[in-house]
C-alpha positions as CSV (number, residue, x, y, z in Angstrom):
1,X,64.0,106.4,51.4
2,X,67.9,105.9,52.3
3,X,68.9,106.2,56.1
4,X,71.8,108.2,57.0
5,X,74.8,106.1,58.9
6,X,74.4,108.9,61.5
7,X,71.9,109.1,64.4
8,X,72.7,111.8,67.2
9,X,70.6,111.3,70.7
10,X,70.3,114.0,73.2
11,X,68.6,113.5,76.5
12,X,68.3,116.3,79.6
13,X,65.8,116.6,82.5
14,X,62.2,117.3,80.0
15,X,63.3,114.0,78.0
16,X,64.9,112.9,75.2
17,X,65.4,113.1,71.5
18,X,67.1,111.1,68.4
19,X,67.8,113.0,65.2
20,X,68.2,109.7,62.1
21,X,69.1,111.6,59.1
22,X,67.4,110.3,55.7
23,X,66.6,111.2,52.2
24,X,64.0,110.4,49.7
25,X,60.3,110.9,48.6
26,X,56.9,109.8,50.1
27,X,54.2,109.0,47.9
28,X,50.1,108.0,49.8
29,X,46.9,108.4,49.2
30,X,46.9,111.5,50.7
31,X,50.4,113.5,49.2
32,X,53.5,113.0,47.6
33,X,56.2,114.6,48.5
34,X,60.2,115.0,48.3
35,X,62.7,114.8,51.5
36,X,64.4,117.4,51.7
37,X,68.3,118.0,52.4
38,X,69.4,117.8,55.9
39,X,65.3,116.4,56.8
40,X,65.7,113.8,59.7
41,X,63.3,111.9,61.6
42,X,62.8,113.4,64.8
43,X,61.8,111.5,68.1
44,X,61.0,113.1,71.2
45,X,60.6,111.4,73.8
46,X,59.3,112.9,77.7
47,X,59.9,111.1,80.9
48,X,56.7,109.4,80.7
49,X,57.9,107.5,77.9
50,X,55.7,109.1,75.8
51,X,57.0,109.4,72.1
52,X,56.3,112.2,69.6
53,X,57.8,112.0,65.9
54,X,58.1,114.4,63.0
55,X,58.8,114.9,59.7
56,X,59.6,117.2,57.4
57,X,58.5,117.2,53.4
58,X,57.8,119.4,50.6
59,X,54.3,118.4,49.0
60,X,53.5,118.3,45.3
């Protein structure tokens, strides 16, 4: 996996989020899978402080 150089954040009154462009594949126990183009890593974050992240692959 191969991190982008760049990260955007956004924040408003429901929280925040940072968008951390990458590429690559994922191999586990449970899948394998290519990153696809444009996929970022995804954190939301609400005013709690609570944290939420996603991903995005295609699974083989």
């Amino acid at each position: 996996m191969s991190l982008n150089s760049k990260v955007s954040d956004m924040s408003g009154p429901y929280g925040a989020a940072t968008f951390i462009p990458f590429t690559g594949k994922v191999e586990s126990e449970l899948f394998t899978g290519e990153i696809l183009p444009g996929a970022a890593d995804v954190q939301v974050e609400n005013p709690a402080g609570c944290r939420h992240i996603f991903y995005v692959c295609r699974c083989g």
